[in-house]
C-alpha distance (Angstrom), angle and dihedral (degrees) to the residues before:
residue distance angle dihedral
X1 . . .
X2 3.69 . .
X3 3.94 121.5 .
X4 3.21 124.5 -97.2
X5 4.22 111.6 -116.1
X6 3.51 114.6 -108.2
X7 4.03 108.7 -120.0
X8 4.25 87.6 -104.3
X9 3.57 91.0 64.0
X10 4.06 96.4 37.8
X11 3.66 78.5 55.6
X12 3.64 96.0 50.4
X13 3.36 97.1 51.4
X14 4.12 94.2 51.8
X15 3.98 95.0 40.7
X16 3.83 103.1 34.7
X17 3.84 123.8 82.9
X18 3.50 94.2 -138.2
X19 4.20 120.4 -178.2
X20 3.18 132.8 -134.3
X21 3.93 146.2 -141.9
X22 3.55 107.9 -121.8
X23 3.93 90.9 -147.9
X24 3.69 85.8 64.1
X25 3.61 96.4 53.0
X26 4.26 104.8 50.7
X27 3.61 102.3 120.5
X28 3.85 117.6 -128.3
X29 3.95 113.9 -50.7
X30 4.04 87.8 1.3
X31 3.51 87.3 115.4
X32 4.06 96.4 74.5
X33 3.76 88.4 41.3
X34 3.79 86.9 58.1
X35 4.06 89.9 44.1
X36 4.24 98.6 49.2
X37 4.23 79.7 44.2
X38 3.78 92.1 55.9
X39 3.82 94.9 51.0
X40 3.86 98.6 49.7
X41 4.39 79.6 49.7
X42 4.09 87.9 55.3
X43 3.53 90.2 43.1
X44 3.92 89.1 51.7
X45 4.12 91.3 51.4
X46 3.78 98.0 41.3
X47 4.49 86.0 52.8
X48 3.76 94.9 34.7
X49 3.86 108.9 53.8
X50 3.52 93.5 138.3
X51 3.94 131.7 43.8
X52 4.31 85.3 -112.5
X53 3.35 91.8 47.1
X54 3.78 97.4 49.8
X55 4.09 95.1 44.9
X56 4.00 78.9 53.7
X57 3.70 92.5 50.4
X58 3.66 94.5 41.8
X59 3.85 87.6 52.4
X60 3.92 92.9 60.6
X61 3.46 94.6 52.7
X62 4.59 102.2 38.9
X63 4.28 73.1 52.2
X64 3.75 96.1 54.6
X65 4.16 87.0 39.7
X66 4.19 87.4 54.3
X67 3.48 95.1 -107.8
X68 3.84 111.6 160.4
X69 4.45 131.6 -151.0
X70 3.47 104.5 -107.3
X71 3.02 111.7 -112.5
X72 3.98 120.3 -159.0
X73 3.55 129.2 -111.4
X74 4.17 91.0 10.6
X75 4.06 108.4 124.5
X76 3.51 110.6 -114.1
X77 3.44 119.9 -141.4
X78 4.19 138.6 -160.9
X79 3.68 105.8 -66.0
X80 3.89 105.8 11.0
X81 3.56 114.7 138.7
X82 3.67 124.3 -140.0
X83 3.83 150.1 170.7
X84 4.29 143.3 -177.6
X85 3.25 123.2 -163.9
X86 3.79 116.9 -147.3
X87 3.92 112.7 -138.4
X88 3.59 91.5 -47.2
X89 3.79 92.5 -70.4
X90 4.27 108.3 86.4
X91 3.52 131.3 15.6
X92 3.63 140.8 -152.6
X93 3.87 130.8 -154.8
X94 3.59 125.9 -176.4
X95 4.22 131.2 -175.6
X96 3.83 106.8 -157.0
X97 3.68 108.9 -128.2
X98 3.58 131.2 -151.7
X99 4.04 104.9 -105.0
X100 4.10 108.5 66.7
X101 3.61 120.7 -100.2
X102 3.61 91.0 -107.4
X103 4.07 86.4 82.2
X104 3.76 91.6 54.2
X105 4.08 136.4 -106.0
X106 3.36 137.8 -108.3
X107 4.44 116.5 -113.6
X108 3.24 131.0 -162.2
X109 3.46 103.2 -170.3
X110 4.47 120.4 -176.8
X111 3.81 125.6 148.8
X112 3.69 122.8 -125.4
X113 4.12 102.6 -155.1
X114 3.48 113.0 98.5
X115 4.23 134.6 -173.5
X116 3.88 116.9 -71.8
X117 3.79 157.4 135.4
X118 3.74 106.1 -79.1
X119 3.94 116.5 -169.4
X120 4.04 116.5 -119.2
X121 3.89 120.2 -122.9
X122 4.03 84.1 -108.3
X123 3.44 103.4 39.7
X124 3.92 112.7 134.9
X125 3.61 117.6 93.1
X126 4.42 146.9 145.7
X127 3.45 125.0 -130.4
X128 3.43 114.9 -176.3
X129 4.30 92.0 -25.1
X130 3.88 92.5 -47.4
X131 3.55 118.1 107.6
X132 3.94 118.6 -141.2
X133 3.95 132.9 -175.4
X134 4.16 115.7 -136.1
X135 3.19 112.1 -134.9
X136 4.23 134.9 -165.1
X137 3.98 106.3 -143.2
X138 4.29 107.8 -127.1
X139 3.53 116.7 -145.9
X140 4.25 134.8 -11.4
X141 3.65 101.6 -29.8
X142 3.23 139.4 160.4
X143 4.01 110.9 -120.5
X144 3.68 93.5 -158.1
X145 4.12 92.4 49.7
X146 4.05 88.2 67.7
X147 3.90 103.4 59.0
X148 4.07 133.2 114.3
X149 4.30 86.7 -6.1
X150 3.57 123.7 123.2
X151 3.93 113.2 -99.9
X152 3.50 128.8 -166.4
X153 3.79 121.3 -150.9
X154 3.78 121.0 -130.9
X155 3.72 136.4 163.1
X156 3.89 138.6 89.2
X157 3.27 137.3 -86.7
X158 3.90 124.4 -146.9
X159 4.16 123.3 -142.1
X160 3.72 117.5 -149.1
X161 3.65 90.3 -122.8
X162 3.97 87.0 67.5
X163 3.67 96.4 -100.6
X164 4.31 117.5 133.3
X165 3.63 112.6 -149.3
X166 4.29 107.4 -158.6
X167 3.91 106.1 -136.0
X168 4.26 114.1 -157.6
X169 3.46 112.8 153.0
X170 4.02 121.6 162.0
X171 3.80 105.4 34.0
X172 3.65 92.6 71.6
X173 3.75 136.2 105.5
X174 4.30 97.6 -91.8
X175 3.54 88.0 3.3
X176 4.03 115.2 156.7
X177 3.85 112.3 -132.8
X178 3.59 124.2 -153.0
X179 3.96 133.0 -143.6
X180 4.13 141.3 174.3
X181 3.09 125.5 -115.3
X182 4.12 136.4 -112.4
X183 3.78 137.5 -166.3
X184 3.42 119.9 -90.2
X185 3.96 126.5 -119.7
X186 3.51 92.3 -101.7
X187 3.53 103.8 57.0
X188 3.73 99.7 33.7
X189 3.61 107.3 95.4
X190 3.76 95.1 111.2
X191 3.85 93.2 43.4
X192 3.74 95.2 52.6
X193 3.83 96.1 58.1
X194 3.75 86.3 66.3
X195 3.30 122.6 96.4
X196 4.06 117.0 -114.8
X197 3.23 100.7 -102.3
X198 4.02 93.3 47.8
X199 4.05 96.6 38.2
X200 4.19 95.8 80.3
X201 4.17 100.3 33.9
X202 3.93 110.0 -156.5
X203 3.66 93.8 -107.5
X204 3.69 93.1 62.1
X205 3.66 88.4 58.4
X206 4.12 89.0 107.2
X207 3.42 122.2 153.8
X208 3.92 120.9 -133.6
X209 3.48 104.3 -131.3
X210 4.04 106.3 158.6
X211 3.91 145.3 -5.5
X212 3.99 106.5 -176.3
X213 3.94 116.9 91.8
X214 4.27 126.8 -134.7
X215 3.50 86.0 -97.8
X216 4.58 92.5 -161.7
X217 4.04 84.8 69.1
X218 4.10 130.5 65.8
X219 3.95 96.4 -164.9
X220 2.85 135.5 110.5
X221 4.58 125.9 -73.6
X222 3.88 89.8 24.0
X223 3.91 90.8 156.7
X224 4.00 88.2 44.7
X225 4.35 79.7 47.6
X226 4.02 88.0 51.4
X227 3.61 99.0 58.9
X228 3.44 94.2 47.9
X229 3.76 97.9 42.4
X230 4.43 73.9 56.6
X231 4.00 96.2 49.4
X232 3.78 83.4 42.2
X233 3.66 98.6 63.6
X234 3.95 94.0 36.2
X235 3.24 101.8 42.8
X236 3.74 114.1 17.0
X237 3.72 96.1 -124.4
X238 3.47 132.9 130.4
X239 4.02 117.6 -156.7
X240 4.08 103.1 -94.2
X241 3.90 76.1 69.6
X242 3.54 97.8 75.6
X243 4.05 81.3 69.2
X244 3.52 91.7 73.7
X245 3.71 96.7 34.2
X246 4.04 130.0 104.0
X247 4.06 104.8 -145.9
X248 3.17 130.9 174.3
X249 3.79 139.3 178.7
X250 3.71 110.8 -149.2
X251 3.85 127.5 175.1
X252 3.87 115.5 -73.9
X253 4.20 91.0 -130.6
X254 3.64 122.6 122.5
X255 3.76 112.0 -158.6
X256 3.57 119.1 -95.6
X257 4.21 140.0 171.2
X258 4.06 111.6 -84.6
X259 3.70 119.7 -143.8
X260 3.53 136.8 11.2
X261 3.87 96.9 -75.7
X262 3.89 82.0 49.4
X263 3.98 81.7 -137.6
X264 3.86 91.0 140.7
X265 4.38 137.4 56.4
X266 3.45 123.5 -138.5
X267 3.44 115.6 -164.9
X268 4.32 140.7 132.3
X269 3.63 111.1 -102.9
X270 3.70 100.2 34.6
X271 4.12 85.2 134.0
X272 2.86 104.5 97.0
X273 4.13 103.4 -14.6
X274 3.78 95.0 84.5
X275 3.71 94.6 60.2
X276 3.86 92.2 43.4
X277 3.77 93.9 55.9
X278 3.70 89.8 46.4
X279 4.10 90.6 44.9
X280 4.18 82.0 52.2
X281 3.94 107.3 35.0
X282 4.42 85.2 54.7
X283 3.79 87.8 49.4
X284 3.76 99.7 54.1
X285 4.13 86.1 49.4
X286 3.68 88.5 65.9
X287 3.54 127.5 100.4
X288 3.62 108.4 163.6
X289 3.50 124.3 -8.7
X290 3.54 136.2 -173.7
X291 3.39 98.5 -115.7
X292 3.67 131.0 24.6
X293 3.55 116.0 -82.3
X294 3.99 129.4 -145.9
X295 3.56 138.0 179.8
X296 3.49 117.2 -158.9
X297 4.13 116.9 -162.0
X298 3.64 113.9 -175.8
X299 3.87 144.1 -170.3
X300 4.03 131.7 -149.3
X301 4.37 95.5 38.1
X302 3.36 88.6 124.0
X303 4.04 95.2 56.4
X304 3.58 89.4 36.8
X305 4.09 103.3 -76.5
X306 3.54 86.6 -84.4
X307 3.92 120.0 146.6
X308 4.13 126.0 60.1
X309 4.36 90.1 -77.7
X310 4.23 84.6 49.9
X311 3.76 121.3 97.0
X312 3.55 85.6 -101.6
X313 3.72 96.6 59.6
X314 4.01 112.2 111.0
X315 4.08 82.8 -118.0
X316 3.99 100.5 95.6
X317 3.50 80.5 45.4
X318 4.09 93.2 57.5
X319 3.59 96.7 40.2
X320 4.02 96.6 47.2
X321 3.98 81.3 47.6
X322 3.93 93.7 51.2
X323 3.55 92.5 49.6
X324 3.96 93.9 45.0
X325 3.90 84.1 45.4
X326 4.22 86.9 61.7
X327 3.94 88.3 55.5
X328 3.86 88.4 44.2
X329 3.77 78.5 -127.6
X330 4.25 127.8 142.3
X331 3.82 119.2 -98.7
X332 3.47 92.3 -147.4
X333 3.90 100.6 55.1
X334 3.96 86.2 36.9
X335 4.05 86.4 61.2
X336 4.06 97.4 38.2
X337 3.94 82.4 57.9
X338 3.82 109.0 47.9
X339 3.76 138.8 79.3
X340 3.34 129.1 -136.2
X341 3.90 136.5 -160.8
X342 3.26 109.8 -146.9
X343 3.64 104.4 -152.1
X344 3.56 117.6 -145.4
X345 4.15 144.2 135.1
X346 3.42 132.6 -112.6
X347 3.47 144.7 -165.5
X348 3.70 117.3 -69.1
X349 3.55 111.0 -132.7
X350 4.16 102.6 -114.5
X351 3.73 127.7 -178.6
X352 3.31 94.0 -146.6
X353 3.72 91.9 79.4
X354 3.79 96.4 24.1
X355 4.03 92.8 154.5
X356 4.35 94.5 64.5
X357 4.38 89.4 49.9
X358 3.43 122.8 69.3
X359 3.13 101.8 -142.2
X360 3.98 111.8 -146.3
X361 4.09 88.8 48.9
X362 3.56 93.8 45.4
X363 3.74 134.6 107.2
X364 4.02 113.1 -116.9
X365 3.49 113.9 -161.6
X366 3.68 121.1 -124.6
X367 4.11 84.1 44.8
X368 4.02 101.4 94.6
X369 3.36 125.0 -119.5
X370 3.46 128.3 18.7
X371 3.97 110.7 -137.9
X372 4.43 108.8 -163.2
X373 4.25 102.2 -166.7
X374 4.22 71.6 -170.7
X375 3.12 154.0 -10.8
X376 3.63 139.2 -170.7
X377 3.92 124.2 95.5
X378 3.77 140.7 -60.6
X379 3.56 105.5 -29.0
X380 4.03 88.9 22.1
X381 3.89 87.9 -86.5
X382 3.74 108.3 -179.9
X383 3.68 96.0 16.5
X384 3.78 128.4 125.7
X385 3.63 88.3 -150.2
X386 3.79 104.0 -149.1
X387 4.22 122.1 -122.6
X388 3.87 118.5 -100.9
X389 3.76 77.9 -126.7
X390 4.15 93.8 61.6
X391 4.07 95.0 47.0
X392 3.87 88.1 48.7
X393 3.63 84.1 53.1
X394 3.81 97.4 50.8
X395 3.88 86.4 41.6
X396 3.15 88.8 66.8
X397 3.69 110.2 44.0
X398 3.69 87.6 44.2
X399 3.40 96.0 55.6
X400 3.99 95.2 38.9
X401 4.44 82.7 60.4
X402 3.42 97.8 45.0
X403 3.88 105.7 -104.9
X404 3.43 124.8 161.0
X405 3.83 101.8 -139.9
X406 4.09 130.4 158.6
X407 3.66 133.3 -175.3
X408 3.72 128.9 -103.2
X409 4.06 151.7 158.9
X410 3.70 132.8 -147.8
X411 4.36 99.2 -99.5
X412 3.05 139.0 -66.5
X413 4.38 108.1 -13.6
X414 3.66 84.3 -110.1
X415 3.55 112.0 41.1
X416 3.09 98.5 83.0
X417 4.31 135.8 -74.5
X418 3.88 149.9 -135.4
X419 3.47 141.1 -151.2
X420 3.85 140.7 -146.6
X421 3.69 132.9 -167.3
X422 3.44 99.7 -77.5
X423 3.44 95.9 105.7
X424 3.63 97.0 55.1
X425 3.27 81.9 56.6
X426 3.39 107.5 47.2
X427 3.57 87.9 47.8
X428 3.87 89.3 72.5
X429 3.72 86.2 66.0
X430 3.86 89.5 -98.5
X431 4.21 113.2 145.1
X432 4.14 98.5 -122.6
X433 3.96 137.9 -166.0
X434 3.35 121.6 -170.1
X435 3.87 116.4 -140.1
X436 3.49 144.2 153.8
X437 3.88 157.2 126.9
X438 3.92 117.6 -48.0
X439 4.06 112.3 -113.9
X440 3.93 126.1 -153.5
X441 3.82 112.7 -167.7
X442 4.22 83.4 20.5
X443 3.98 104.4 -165.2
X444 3.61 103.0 1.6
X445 4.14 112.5 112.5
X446 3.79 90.8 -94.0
X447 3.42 118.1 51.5
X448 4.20 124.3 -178.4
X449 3.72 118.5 -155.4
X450 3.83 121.5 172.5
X451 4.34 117.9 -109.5
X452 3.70 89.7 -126.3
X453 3.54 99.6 43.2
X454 4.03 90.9 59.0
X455 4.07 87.3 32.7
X456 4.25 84.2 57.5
X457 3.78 89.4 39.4
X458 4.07 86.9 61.9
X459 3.61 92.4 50.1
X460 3.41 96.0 54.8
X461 3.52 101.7 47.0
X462 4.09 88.8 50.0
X463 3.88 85.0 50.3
X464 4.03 89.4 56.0
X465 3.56 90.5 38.0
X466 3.87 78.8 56.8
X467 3.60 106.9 41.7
């Protein structure tokens, strides 16, 4: 027989907010649910390294799911399944639900651009017979991080005669990979009395891209010649098209199990991919929900979500409006009455560098879902600062579907901060929550996240979806 509980710890256990390990919570057989998710998520990283190459990704599979373009002025009904894509760059998916539009929606809003290299419109040049790539660093990176590893290079480039040539070179069967260089050991003693964030300045952030010279020519920039001669013949371009080219050079990492239990991913792109995919793979398990459910996928969030594919672009706007349009309902009393779920990392509590967490407001990983009441810095500048009201209602619809979910902020109050895209979207008078997957190594090329933590992160967003 088991003992009884004393009254102190019957009293614990109704008064105390207690957390738990997600691991311990997976309900019988959960656990290969939560494996088959994870694979489909590594298969969405290692296709979608870029924000074009995700929306194209993420096309292919809302097709397969019978998801249709919206197209405007048709009258959606209960059910219908639907989807714009916004110059290539962001996305937006919506499953109509059964109550009109008029008594709100439910968004799960998550950006899929994440830090990198990106090439500049002049970027070719030799130095001393190698051949190097400039490059314009996107987003908060860490210079240092992106040194002597193997980078792929992936973008477009578009021909004046309207054409879009789709660059991907380094993730391919044969594929070269590039890298940049660093000092070595022996000839660092200047370098390593910098500080990090001075030792690797952004202009030395070249990529090495060749070494052999044209060999029919005795001018001058024969290596420089080479590689063009190469992107020539593959490509048909000549160099004044890298002005109207988007390049980037992204780590050459394909995601892959951590650890000996292979409980975690580590993969580039995690911020803000692993939300997206979550935000996606609960949409295309809807049929018909109650309310109206939409998926917003967005560009820029790491430069601010400035720009017209950003979530400050006018275009969430336009496609909320089309759909209310089909319902002959208003956009304004559609917004005032949704939710959304503003789908974001955080920073993964990690012992390593216990003195910048605070440790009782911080998100552990292996323990679900992170819920963010704000964001922003300091004096939660730049944060949307959800209602007491909104977390008690996500409280209870992720408890009511089983999620394992825990509370957390972004370190110590003044450490430092982040934001998301909640406040853009709070700002069109839409109720927001931020919440997302907790991220060790946030930013850097390599990023670990834990299989539960993005497994729970899917559940939750369904449940909202559901609500």
């Amino acid at each position: 027989m088991s003992e009884e509980k004393t009254l102190g710890q019957q009293r614990r256990e109704a008064l105390c907010y207690q957390q738990k390990n997600a691991w311990d919570c997976l309900a019988q057989g959960e656990e290969e649910a939560l494996n088959a998710y994870c694979e489909d998520y590594k298969r969405f990283l290692d296709e979608g390294k870029t924000e074009r190459e995700c929306v194209d990704y993420i096309l292919r599979l809302a097709q397969a799911n019978g998801f249709k373009p919206l197209v405007r002025g048709t009258v959606l009904l209960p059910g219908d399944k639907i989807y714009s894509v916004n110059r290539g760059k962001s996305i937006m998916l919506a499953v109509v639900g059964e109550e009109k539009l008029e008594r709100g929606a439910n968004i799960a809003a998550a950006h899929i651009d994440s830090p990198r290299l990106d090439l500049k419109q002049n970027p070719l040049y030799e130095a001393d017979e190698l051949a190097f790539l400039k490059t314009h660093y996107y987003g908060g990176l860490r210079k240092y991080q992106w040194v002597t590893i193997p980078l792929e290079l992936h973008g477009v480039v578009a021909m004046k005669d309207g054409s879009v040539i789709k660059v991907r070179v380094g993730d391919g069967q044969g594929d070269p990979v590039f890298t940049i260089d660093d000092l070595l050991p022996h000839l660092a003693r200047d370098q390593v009395k910098k500080t990090l964030g001075e030792a690797i300045p952004a202009e030395n952030l070249n990529v090495l891209v060749g070494s052999r010279p044209f060999r029919e020519d005795e001018g001058s920039e024969r290596v420089k010649l080479a590689i063009l001669e190469l992107l020539n013949q593959k490509y048909g371009i000549v160099e004044a098209d890298f002005i109207s080219a988007e390049l980037s050079a992204v780590p050459a990492f394909r995601a892959s199990d951590v650890g000996f239990d292979r409980s975690l991913i580590g993969a580039y792109g995690q911020d803000d991919r692993v939300c997206a995919y979550a935000c996606l793979a609960a949409l295309f398990q809807l049929t018909t929900p109650r309310r109206t459910a939409v998926c917003m996928l967005a560009d820029k969030e790491e430069i601010g979500s400035e720009g017209v594919t950003g979530m400050q672009s006018a275009a969430f706007d336009t496609f909320m409006e089309d759909l209310c349009r089909s319902q002959n309902s208003n956009l304004g009393v559609c917004l005032e009455q949704s939710f959304c779920l503003s789908a974001d990392v955080t920073a993964g509590y990690d012992p390593n560098f216990a003195e910048v967490y605070e440790k009782r407001n911080s998100a552990r990983v292996g323990y679900g879902l992170s819920l963010c009441k704000y964001t922003g810095g300091g004096g939660k500048s730049g944060a949307s600062d959800a209602s007491a009201e909104m977390v008690a209602y996500a409280r209870r619809v992720l408890d009511e579907a089983n999620v394992v979910w825990q509370m957390a902020e972004l370190g110590k109050t003044d450490q430092g901060g982040g934001g998301t895209v909640a406040v853009y979207l709070a700002k069109r008078n839409i109720d927001t929550l931020d919440a997302g997957v907790p991220v060790l190594s946030m930013h850097a090329p390599f990023e670990t996240t834990s299989k539960v933590d993005c497994y729970m992160t899917y559940k939750g967003v369904r449940a909202v979806y559901e609500a």
